[in-house]
C-alpha positions, 0 to 999 in steps of 0.5 A, spaced: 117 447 301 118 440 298 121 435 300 126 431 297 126 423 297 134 422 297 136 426 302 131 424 307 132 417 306 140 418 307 139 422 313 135 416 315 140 411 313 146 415 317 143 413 325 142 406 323 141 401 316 134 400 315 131 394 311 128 397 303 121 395 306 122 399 312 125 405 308 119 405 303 114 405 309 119 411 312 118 414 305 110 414 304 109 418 311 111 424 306 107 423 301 112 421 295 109 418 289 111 411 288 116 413 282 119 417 287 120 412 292 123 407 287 128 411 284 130 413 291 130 405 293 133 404 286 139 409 287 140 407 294 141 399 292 146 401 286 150 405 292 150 399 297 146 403 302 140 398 302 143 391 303 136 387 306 140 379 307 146 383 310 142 387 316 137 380 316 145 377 318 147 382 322 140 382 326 141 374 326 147 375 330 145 380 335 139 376 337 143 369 338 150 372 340 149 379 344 142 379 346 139 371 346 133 370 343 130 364 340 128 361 333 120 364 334 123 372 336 128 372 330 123 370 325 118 375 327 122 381 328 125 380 322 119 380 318 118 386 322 124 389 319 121 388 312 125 382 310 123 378 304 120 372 306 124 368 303 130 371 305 127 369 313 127 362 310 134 360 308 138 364 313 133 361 318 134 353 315 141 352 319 138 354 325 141 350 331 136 348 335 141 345 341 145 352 341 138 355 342 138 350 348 143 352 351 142 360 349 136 358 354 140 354 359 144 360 360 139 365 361 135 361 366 142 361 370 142 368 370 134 369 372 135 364 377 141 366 380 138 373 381 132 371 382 131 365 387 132 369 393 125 373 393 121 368 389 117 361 391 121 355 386 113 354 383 113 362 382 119 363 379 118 356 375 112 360 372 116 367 371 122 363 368 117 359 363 114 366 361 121 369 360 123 364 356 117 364 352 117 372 350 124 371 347 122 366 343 124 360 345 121 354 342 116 350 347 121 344 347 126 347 349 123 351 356 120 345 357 126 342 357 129 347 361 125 348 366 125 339 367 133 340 369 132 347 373 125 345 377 125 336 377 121 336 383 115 340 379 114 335 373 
């Protein structure tokens, strides 16, 4: 029994929107020729199904909005997604360093709110610093963070 390539990416495509690169890659697991797949991908860009700057905004705005994360983060999850480069490239070029300044403020609150009882100020200095650095915070700005949040360590 074959299975058909239009139907498998729309199923795919109604539990959330993938990038054309993550639906290639999707597709390729069944073994579709790449004319199959093109003629899918084709089909799916003329109905609007497929909108890569569109989910490269939307991600963008979730990663600074609901969920902070830094310039570093973004970047590679979008190349993860499958976004073109280029793409990457003029979303990310207004990026606003001092907004993610304050992205990291607020998070450095809430750890050491919730943290500062259980924790030495070196340990939870280094935890906070880890932290900040797996969301993708620039260096600069988790320096400058921690200098505000633990003056006596610097």
């Amino acid at each position: 029994m074959s299975k058909n390539p239009l139907a498998l990416a729309l199923k795919k495509l109604s539990s959330r929107a993938y990038s054309q690169k993550e639906l290639e890659r999707y597709l390729a697991k069944f073994d579709f020729s790449q004319e199959q797949t093109e003629e899918v991908v084709t089909k799916l860009l003329s109905w609007g199904y497929l909108d890569d700057q569109k989910l490269a905004m939307d991600w963008y705005t979730y990663y600074t909005t609901k969920k902070p994360h830094g310039f570093l983060y973004i970047y590679k999850k979008l190349q993860e997604k499958g976004i073109p480069e280029q793409l990457i490239t003029s979303l990310l070029a207004d990026y606003d360093e001092k907004k993610e300044l304050k992205l990291a403020r607020s998070l450095a609150e809430k750890i050491i709110v919730n943290k500062t009882n259980r924790k030495s100020p070196r340990r939870l200095k280094n935890m906070l610093a880890r932290h900040l650095y797996c969301k993708g915070f620039s260096k600069v700005n988790i320096m400058i963070v921690l200098e505000e949040n633990f003056p006596e360590t610097f």
